[in-house]
C-alpha positions in Angstrom: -9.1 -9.3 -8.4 -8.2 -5.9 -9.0 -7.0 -3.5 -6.5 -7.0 0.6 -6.4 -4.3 2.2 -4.5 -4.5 5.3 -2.5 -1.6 7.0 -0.7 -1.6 9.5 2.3 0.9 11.9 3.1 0.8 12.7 6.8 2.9 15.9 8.4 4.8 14.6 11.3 6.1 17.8 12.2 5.1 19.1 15.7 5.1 22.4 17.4 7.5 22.2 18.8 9.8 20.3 16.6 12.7 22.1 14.8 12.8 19.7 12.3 11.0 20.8 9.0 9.1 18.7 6.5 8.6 15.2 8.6 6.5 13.1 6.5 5.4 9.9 6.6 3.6 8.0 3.7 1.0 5.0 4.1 -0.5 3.3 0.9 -3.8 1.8 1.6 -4.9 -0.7 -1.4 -8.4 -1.3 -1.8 -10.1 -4.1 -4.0 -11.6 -2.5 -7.1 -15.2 -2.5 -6.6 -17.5 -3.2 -9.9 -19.4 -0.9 -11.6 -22.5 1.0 -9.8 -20.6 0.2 -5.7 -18.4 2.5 -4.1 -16.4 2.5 -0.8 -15.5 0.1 1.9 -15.3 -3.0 0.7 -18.0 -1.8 -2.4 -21.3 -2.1 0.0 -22.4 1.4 -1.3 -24.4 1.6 -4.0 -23.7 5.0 -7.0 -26.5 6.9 -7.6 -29.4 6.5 -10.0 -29.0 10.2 -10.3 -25.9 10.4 -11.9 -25.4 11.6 -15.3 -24.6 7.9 -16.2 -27.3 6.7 -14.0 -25.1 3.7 -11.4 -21.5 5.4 -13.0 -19.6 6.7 -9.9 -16.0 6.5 -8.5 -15.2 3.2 -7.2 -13.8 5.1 -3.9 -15.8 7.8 -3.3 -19.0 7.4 -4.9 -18.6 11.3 -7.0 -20.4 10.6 -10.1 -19.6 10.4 -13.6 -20.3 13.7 -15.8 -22.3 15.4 -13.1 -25.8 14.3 -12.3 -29.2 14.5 -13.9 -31.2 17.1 -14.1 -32.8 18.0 -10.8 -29.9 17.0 -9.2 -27.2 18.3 -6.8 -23.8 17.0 -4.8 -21.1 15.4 -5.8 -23.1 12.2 -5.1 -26.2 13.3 -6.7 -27.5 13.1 -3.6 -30.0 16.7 -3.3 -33.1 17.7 -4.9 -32.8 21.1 -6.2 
């Protein structure tokens, strides 16, 4: 199985702290979902209305080169 990895940088630094740049990184790895699902473990489906009809991002779902005509969002998701 294949996995994706996705790291998130979080400021730690509070109002009132005196310290500057306080970081703290967490690396979430995700199984790879196959082509046309997206997301959490893959349940999501890509849309239909993407310019490679099925084709998204394997995390977030934002189609592959834009969507089809008629067709707006990153997801392909509006009519317009």
């Amino acid at each position: 199985m294949f996995y994706t990895s996705v790291t998130v940088l979080i400021n730690l630094k509070g109002r009132n702290s005196k310290k500057k740049n306080k970081h703290e990184q967490f690396i979430f790895h995700f199984p790879e979902c196959s082509i046309g699902l997206y997301g959490v473990n893959c349940l999501q489906n890509c849309s239909m209305a993407c310019g490679i009809p099925g084709n998204c991002d394997r995390i977030t779902g934002y189609c592959h080169g834009g969507c089809q005509r008629g067709w707006t969002g990153v997801r392909c998701e509006g009519k317009g």
